[in-house]
N, C-alpha and C positions, 0 to 999 in steps of 0.2 A: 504494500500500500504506500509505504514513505518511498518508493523508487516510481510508483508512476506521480506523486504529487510532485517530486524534484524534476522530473520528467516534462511535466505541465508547463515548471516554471519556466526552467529552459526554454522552452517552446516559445512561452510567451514574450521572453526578453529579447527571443532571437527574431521573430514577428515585430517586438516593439520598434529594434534595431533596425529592420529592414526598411519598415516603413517611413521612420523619422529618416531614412537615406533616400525616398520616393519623392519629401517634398521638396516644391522648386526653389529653387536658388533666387536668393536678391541680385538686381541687374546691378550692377557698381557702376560702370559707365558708360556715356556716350557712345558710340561703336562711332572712330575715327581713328584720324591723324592729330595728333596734336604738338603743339612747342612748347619745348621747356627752356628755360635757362636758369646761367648759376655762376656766379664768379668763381671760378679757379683758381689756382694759385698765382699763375702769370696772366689769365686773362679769361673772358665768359665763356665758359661752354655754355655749347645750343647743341639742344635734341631733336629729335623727332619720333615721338611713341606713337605706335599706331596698336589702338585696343579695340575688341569685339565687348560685350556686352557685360563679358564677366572677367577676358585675360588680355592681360599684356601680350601681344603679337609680336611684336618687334622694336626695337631701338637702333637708329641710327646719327651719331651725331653728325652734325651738319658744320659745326664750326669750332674751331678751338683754336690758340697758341699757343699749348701748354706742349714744354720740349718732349721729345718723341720717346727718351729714354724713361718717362712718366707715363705719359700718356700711351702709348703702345699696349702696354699690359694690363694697364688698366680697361681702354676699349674693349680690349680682348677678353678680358675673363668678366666683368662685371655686366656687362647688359646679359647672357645665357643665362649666367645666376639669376638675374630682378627677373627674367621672363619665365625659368626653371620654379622658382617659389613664387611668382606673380604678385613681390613685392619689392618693395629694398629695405628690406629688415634683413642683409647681408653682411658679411665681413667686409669690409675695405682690403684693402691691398697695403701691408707694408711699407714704408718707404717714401708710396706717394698718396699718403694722407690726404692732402689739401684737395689735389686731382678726383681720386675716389670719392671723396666726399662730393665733392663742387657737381662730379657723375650723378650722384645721388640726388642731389637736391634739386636741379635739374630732370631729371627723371619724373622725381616729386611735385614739381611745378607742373612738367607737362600731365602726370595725374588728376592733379586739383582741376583744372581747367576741363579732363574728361569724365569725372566727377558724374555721378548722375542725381538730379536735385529734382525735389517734388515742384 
């Protein structure tokens, strides 16, 4: 008797589970392209995010002056990351603090503006 009530409950958490996983998602933002900017270390980086409803699609920056031994790895590893977790609640990069960041906030700008508001 006590192995089909443990049985039931199972049952029923894993039903509760499924279901709370059925309902639909909050739309987060505008489905576009949008610009971000963000002072850098040597100078503004400019974005361009482009989001669907719920994720980050892509990031490509459009403008920067920030020297190439900075900036390089930064380009490279940190926009897969913000699109991989579909935030930038991410690690920075080492070294070029200022750049990373300035990536981030930047990013963050072009979010706010894709933003979806009642």
């Amino acid at each position: 008797m006590i192995k089909v009530k443990i049985r039931l409950v199972i049952l029923i958490i894993f039903i509760s589970l499924m279901l709370m996983g059925c309902s639909e998602r909050e739309v987060e933002y505008k489905t576009g392209t949008y610009i971000g900017t963000s002072e850098g270390y040597y100078s503004e980086i400019k974005v361009e995010v482009t989001v669907d409803d719920y994720n980050i699609i892509s990031i490509e920056i459009l403008e920067d002056e920030e020297p190439p031994t900075l900036s390089d790895i930064v380009f490279e590893k940190l926009p897969p990351r913000i699109i991989k977790k579909n935030n930038t609640y991410i690690d920075i990069i080492s070294g070029a603090t200022y750049t990373s960041k300035a990536l981030l906030d930047a990013v963050e700008n072009a979010l706010e503006n894709a933003k979806e508001t009642e």
